[in-house]
N, C-alpha and C positions, 0 to 999 in steps of 0.2 A: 157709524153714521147714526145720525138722531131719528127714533124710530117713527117720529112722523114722517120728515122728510120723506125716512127708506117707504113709506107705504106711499104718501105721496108721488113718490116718482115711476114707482113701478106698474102705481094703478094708472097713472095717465099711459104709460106703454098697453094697459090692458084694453082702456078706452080710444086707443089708435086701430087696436084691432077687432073691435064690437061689429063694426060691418062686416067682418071675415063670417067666414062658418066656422064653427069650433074647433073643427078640428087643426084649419089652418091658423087662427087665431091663438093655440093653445102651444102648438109646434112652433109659432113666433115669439110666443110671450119668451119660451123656455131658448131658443137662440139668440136671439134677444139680450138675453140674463145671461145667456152661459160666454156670448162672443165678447159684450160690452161692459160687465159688470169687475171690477176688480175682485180676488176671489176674497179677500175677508170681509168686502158688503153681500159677496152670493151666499158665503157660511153663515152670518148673520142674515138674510134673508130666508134660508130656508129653515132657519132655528125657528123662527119667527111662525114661517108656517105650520113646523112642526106642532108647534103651540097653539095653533089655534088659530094665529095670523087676523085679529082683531081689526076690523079695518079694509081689508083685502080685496079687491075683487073676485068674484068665484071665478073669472079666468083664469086670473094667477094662482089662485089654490090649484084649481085643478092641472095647471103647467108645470109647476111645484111642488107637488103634495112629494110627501116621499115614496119611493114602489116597495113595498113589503121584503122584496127579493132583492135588491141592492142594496151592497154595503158601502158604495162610492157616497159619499158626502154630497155632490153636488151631481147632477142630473146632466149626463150627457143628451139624452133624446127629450120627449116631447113631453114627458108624463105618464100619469096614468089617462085611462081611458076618459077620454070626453063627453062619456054619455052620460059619466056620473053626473054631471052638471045638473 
């Protein structure tokens, strides 16, 4: 996927959830991605983040970011912690 697009479409999923609290906003972004996304745009999305994710809403970093302690590829739960925000 064209990496604007891929930013563009994930940040308006971040800006659906701006009214939430973080916490719930942060657990949607990441169900969200993990229910509806096909998985070579999710691998390519979290590459993305891994790098730095130029562009990004800090929702979706933070929904995204990778946890230090997993070696799964893509992100079955919510993230890391929301307070980093």
């Amino acid at each position: 996927m064209d990496e604007k697009k891929m930013v563009h479409m994930v940040n308006n999923i971040a800006l659906f959830y701006e009214p939430y609290t973080v916490e719930e906003a942060v657990a949607g972004i990441s169900t969200h991605v993990n229910r509806f996304w096909e998985r070579r745009f999710k691998t390519q999305l979290l590459e993305y983040v891994r790098v730095g994710g130029p562009g990004l809403h800090p929702l979706v970093v933070a929904a995204l970011a990778p946890d230090p302690d997993d070696d799964e590829p893509v992100p079955d739960g919510p993230g890391p912690d929301p307070e980093a925000l």
